[in-house]
PLY file of the C-alpha trace (Angstrom):
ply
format ascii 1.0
element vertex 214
property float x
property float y
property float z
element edge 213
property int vertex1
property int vertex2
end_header
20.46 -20.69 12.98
20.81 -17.67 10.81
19.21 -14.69 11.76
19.34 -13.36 7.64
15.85 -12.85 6.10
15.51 -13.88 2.75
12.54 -14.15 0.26
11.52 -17.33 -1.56
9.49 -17.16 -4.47
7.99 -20.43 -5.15
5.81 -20.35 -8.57
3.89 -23.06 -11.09
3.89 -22.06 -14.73
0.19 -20.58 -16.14
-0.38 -22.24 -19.06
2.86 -24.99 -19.47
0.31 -27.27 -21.35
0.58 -24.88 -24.12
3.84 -25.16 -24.21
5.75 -27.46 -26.87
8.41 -29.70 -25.54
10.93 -27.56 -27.06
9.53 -24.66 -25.50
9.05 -26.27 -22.27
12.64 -27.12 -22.73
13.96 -23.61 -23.07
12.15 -22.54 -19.36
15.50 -22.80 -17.31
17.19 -20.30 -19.70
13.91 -17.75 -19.98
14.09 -17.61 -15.93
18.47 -17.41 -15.67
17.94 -14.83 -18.41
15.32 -12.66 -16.33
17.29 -13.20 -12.50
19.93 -12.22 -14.82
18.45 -8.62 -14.79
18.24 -7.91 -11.13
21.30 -6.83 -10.14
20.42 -3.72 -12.15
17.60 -2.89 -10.77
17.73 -3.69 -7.43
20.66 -2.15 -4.73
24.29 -2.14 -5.21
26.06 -5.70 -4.59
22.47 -7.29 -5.08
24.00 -10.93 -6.36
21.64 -13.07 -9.23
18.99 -15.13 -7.33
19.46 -18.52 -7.14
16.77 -20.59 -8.02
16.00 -24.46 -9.29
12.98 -25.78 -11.17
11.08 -29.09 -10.54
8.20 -31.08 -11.72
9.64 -29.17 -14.73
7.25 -26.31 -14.45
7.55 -25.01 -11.20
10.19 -22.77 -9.63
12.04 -21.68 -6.35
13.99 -18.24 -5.90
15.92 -17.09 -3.38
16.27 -13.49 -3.13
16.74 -10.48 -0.86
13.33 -9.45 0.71
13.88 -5.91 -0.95
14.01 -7.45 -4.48
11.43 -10.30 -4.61
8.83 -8.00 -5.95
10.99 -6.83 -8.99
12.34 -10.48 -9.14
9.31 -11.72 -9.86
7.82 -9.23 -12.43
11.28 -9.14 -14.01
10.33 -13.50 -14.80
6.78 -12.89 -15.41
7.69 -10.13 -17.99
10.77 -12.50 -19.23
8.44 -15.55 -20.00
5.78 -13.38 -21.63
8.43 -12.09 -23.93
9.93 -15.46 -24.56
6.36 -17.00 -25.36
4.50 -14.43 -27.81
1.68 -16.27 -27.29
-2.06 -15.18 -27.91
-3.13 -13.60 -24.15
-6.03 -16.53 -24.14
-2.73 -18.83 -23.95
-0.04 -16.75 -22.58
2.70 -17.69 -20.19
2.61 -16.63 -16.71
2.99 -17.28 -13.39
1.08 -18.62 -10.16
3.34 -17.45 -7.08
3.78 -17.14 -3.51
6.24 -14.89 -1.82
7.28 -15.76 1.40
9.81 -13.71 3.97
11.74 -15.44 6.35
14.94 -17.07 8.03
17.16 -19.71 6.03
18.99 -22.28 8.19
20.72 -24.08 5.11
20.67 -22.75 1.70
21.64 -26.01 -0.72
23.24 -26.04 -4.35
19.44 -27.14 -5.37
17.44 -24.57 -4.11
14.62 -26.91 -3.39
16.88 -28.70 -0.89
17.20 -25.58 1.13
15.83 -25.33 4.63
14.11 -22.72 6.55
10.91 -20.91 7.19
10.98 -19.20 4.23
10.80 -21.82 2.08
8.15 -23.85 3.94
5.96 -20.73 4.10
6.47 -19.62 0.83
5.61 -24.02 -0.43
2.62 -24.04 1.79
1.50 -20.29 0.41
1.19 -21.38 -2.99
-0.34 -24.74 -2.15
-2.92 -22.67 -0.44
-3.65 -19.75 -2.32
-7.14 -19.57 -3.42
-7.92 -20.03 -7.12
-9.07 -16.91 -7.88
-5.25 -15.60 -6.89
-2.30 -15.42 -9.01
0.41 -13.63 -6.54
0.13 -13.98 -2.36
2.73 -12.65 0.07
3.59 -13.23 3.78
6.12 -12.04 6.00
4.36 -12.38 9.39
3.84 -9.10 10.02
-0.49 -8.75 9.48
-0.97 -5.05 8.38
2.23 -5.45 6.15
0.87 -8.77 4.32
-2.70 -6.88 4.21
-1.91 -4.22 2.47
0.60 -5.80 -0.09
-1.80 -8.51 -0.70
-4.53 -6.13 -1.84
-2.20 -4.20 -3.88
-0.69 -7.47 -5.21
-4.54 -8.42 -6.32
-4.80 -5.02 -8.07
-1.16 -5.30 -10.00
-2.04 -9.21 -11.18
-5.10 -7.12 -12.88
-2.87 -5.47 -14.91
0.27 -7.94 -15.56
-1.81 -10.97 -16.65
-3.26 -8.48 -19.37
1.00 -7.39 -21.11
1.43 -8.43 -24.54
4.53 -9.96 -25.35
5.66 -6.41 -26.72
4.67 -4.54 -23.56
6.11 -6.96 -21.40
9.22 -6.38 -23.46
9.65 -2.87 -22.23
9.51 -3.95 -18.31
13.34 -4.36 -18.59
14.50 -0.66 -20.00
11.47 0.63 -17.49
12.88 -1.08 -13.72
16.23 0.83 -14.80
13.94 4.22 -14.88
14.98 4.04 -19.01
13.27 7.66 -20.87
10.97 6.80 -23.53
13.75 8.24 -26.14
16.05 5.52 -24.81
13.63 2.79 -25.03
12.39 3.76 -28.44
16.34 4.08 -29.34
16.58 0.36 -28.05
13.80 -1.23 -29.34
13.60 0.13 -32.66
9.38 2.20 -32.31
8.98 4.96 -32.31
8.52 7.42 -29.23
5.10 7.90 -29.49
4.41 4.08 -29.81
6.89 3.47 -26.50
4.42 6.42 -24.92
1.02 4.64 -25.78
2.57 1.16 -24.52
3.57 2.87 -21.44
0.52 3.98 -20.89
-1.64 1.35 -21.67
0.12 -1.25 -19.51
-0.55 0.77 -16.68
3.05 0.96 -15.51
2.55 3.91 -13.27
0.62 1.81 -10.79
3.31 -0.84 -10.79
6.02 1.70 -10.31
3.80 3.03 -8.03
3.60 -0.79 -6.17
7.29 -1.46 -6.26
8.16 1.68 -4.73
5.26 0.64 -1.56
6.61 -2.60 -1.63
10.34 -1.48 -0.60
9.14 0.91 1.87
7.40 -1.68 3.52
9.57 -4.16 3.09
0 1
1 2
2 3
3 4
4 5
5 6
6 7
7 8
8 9
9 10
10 11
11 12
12 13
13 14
14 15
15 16
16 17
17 18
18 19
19 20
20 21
21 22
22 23
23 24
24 25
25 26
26 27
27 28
28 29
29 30
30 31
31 32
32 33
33 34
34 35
35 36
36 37
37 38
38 39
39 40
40 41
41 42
42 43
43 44
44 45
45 46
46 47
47 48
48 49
49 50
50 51
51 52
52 53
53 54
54 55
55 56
56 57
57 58
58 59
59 60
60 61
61 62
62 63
63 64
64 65
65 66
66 67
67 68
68 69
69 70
70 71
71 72
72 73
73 74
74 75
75 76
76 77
77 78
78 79
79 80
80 81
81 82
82 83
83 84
84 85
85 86
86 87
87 88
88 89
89 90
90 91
91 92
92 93
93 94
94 95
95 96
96 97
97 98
98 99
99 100
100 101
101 102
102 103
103 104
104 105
105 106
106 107
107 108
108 109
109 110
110 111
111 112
112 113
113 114
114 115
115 116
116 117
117 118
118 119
119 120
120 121
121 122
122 123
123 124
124 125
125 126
126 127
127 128
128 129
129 130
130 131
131 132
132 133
133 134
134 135
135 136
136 137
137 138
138 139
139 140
140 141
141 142
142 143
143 144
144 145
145 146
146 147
147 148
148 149
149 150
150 151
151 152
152 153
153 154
154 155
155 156
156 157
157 158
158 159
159 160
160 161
161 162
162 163
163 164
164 165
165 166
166 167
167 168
168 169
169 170
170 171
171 172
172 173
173 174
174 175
175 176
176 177
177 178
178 179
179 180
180 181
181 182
182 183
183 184
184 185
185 186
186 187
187 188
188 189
189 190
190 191
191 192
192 193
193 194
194 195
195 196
196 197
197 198
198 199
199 200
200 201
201 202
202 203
203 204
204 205
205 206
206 207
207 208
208 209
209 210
210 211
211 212
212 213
C-alpha cells in the first residue's frame, strides 16, 4: 500500500443545465486548460493533475495535498471565464476535497483506488446543501478551521464575474497590477478596482492558511 498522500477533488458542475450541448461539450478542455496552470503556481516539479469527468458533468482530480486549494480555484475561475454567463446562471462548482492514501492510481481517474477517493466521493455526496466547497483530511481542528474559512471564501468566489475571474490566473503567480493591466489590455486603475472588489486579499490570505496547514 502506498504510504503517499494525495488530494482528490471530486466536483458536480453548478448550473450544467444552462449549458448548451456545445458548451457542455467544450468542459474537458475548460478543466485541461485550468490544471494546465498549476505547475506555475504551485512548487517546483508540481506535475498537471490528472483528472477524468463522468456523468458528463462531474469531475475527479488528483493532486498534491499542497495544491488542491489553488487547483480548484484555478477550475472554478477557468469555467467562469469560459462561460460569461449572467451570475444568476453562472458556471461553478460543487466540491469536496479529500486527503488521503492512493493504493492504485488508474489511466481513468475514476478507476483509481484509495481512501482518498472514497472520502473525497462520499464528501460530496454528503455535503449539506447550503455548501459549495467541504474538506477532510482526518485531522479535526485542521478540517475545522479550513472548513469555516472554505464557507467564508465560497462567499466571495460564487460572486466573480467572468472578467474578475479572468485575473485569478496573472494573480496565483503574485502578477503587479502594471503586468496584469499590460496583459489584459485595462487599464491599471480598472485591474486595481477588480482587485479589490473580488476580495482577493482574503483568498490570498486563505491559500497561504491552507499550505501552512496542509
Amino acid at each position: 500500500m502506498s504510504t503517499k498522500l494525495y488530494a482528490v477533488i471530486t466536483g458536480d458542475i453548478v448550473k450544467s443545465s444552462k449549458l448548451t450541448a456545445a458548451e457542455l461539450e467544450k468542459l474537458p478542455g475548460v478543466i485541461a486548460e485550468a490544471l494546465g496552470r498549476v505547475p506555475a503556481v504551485c512548487p517546483p516539479g508540481t506535475e498537471i493533475p490528472a483528472f477524468s469527468i463522468f456523468r458528463g458533468d462531474s469531475f475527479q482530480i488528483l493532486t498534491p495535498p499542497d495544491c488542491a486549494l489553488k487547483t480548484l480555484i484555478l477550475v472554478r475561475a477557468g469555467l467562469r471565464t469560459a462561460y460569461p454567463k449572467r451570475l444568476a446562471n453562472a458556471v461553478d462548482v460543487r466540491s469536496a476535497i479529500a486527503i488521503g492514501r492512493v493504493e492504485k492510481i488508474a489511466g481513468n481517474i475514476t478507476e483509481s483506488i484509495g481512501e482518498a477517493f472514497t472520502l473525497s466521493g462520499h464528501l460530496l455526496d454528503k455535503m449539506p446543501r447550503n455548501r459549495q466547497t467541504i474538506f477532510t483530511s482526518g485531522e479535526e481542528n485542521r478540517d475545522k478551521e479550513l472548513n469555516t474559512a472554505l464557507s467564508l471564501a465560497d462567499e466571495i468566489i460564487r460572486k466573480w464575474t467572468s472578467g474578475q475571474a479572468e485575473l485569478v490566473k496573472y494573480l496565483m503567480k503574485n502578477a503587479s497590477q502594471v503586468e496584469i493591466s499590460a496583459k489584459t489590455g485595462i487599464s491599471q486603475p480598472s485591474a486595481r478596482s477588480k482587485i479589490k472588489t473580488m476580495g482577493w486579499q482574503g483568498i490570498s490570505d486563505l491559500l497561504v492558511r491552507y499550505e501552512e496547514l496542509v
